[in-house]
C-alpha positions, 0 to 999 in steps of 0.5 A, spaced: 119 431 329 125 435 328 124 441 323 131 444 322 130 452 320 135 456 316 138 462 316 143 467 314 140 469 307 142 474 304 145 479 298 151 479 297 156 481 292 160 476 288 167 474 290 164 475 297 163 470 302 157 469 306 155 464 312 148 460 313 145 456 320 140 450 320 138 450 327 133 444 330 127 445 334 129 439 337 135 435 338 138 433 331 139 425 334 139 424 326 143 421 321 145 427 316 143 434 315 144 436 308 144 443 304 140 444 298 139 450 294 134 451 289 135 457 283 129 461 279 127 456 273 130 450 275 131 443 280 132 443 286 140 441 287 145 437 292 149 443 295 153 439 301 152 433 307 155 433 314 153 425 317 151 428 325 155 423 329 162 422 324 161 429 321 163 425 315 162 431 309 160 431 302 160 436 298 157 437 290 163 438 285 160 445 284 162 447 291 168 443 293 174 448 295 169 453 297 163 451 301 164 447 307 159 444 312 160 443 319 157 442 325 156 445 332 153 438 337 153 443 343 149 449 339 144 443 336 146 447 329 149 446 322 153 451 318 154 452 310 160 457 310 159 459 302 165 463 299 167 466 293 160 466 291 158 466 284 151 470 280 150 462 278 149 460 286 142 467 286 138 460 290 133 458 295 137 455 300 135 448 304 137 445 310 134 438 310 134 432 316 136 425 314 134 421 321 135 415 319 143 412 316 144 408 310 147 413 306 153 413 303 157 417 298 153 416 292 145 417 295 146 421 301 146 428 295 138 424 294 133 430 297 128 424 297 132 421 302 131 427 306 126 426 312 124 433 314 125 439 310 126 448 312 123 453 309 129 455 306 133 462 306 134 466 300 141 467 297 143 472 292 149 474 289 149 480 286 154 481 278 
């Protein structure tokens, strides 16, 4: 099973801009990876979504103009580059792996739609 690992977390000041990797310990011959974040005393949220073979993208509204996701097939990796960062967005970042298709605009924001989860890496904006 694919388990996808993040990183680039950090601290960083607000306005600023800051770039996360999701990478796979096996070749992501999935459907979708997607980006969720998880901020102290509150639910997980959708973040963002690349489908693998289209690179079709989807963003939450919260995110859209700021945050874009991609996807490098040859480096097996997804990225999130975050800017404009706001204290609000201080979260545990997730990468998540879908492998199976069947989602579209209004489930793929679903993490219980997600097969395989990271460890999540640590974003902190500072005021």
């Amino acid at each position: 099973q694919v388990q996808p690992v993040e990183s680039g977390g950090g601290l960083v000041q607000a306005g600023d801009s800051l770039r996360l990797s999701c990478a796979a310990s096996g070749h992501f011959s999935n459907y979708a990876l997607g980006w969720f974040r998880q901020a102290p005393g509150k639910e997980r949220e959708f973040v963002a979504a690349i489908t693998w073979s289209t690179g079709t993208t989807y963003y939450a509204d919260s995110v859209k103009g700021r945050f874009t996701i991609s996807r490098d097939n040859a480096k097996n990796t997804v990225y999130l580059q975050m800017n404009t960062l706001g204290p609000e967005e201080t979260a545990v970042y997730y990468c998540a792996a879908r492998f199976a298709g069947g989602l579209g605009p209004n489930t793929i924001g679903r993490e219980s739609k997600y097969d395989s989860w990271g460890q999540g890496t640590q974003v902190t904006v500072s005021s």
